[in-house]
N, C-alpha and C positions, 0 to 999 in steps of 0.2 A: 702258681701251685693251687690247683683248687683244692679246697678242705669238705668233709666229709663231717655230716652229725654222728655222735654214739649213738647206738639201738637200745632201746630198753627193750632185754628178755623176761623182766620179771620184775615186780613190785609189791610192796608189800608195808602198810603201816607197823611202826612200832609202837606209835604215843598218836592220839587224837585228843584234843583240847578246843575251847573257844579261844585261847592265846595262840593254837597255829599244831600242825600235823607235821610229825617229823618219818619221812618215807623212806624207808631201803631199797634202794635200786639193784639189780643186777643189768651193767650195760657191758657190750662189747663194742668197744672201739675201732675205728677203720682198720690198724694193721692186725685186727683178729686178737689180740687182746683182750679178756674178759676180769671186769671189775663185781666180785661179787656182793661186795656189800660199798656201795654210795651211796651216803647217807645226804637228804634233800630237807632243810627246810621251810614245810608250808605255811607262809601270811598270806595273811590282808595286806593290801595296799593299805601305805601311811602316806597321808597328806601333812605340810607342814607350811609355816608364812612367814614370812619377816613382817611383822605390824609396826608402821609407824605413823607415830602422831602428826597434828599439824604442824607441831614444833619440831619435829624431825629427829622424834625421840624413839627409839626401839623401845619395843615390848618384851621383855623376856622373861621367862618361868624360870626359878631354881627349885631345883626334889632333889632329894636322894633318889641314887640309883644304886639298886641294888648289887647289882652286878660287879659296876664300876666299883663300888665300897667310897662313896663320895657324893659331895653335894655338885652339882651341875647346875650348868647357865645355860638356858637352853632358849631356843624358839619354839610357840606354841605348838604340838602336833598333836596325831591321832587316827585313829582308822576311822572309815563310815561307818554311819548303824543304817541297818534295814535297806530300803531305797534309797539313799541319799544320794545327790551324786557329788563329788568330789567335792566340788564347790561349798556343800550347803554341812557336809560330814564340816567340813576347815571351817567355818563361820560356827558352826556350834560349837564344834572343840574350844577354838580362840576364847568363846564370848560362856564357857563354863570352866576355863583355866584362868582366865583374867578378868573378867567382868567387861573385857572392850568392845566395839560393836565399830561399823564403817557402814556406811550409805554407798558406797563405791564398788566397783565390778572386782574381784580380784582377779589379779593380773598373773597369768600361770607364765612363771620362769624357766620350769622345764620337769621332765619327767626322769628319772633316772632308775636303775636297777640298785637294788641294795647292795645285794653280793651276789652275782649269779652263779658263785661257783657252787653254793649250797644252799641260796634262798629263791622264793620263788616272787618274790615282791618287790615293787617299785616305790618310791616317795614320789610323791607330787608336789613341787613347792610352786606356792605366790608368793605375791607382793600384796598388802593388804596399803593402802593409803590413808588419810585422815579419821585414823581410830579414834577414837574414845572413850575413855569410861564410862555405859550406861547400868550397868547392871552387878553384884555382889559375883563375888565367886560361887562359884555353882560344883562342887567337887565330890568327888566318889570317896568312900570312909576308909579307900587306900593311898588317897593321896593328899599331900599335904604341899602347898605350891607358893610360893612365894614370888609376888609380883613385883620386878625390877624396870626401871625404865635406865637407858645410857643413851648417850648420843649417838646416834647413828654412823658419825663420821670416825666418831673413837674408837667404837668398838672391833673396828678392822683390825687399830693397834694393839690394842688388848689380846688379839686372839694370834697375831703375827709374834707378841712377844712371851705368849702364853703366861700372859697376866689373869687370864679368866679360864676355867675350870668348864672346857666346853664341849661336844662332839662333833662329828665329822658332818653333819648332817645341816646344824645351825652354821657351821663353816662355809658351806658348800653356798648355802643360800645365800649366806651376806652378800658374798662375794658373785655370786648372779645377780644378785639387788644393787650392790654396788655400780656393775658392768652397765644395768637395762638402765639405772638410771643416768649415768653418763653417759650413754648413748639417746637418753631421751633430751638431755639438756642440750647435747649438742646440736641435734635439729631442731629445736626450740630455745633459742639462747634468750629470748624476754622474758620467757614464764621459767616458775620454779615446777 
């Protein structure tokens, strides 16, 4: 059965921000169907990483989130500024949420859609390797971040038994972080 895209007839902002544009569509769908107000909203692409140490320690933020109405455990993340590209937008986030820094390439785990039924943005996650603390936090006078390290190998448990207070996003990654690196050790069983 081949599938068909909806038509956009018509568009129109309701809300424009530097936090993301929220669009009213009018679309007609293949069996002639017409949706007059779908509502779309527009981000930036967020970039995120799993950071760990040489000791095999994760890095993670906790904030209030608002929304949520709770404190969160999270992995570093953030949008680009200006030109950045992906890579270098994730390396200053990281290295102004936690003070950590890596000599090392990051390692992209995957790209994903946030929610396409109403957003128009993807995450980008790495792996970031033998971080370390060089530098103070570096933070904006909205946020207030608390720098956690866990064991890498734990906090799978932590999140499987919801012992830790966390999102779908820091989820998604571990567990890609998890997979690449089991699949790294297993074509390399001498090195770590």
């Amino acid at each position: 059965l081949k599938m068909e895209k909806w038509k956009t007839l018509q568009s129109e902002y309701l809300h424009k921000s530097p936090f993301g544009n929220i669009r009213k569509d009018q679309c007609k769908l293949p069996n002639g169907l017409v949706i007059d107000d779908y509502y779309v909203n527009e981000y930036s692409d967020w970039v995120n990483a799993i950071v760990l140490t040489k000791e095999n320690q994760l890095v993670l933020v906790e904030q209030y989130r608002h929304a949520g109405e709770d404190f969160f455990l999270e992995i570093p993340a953030g949008k680009r500024e200006g030109n950045e590209t992906h890579e270098e937008g994730l390396l200053r986030e990281v290295k102004e949420e936690t003070g950590y820094i890596t000599r090392e390439e990051p390692i992209l785990l995957g790209e994903f859609m946030v929610n396409p039924a109403t957003q128009t943005n993807k995450v980008i996650t790495y792996l970031l390797f033998d971080c370390f603390q060089a530098h103070e936090q570096e933070l904006d006078d909205t946020e207030e971040i608390n720098v956690k390290l866990i064991d890498f190998d734990h906090f799978g448990e932590l999140i499987l038994t919801n012992q830790v207070n966390t999102q779908l996003f820091t989820a998604n990654a571990y567990f890609m972080a998890k997979h690449f690196l089991a699949e790294t050790l297993a074509k390399t069983p001498n090195q770590k």
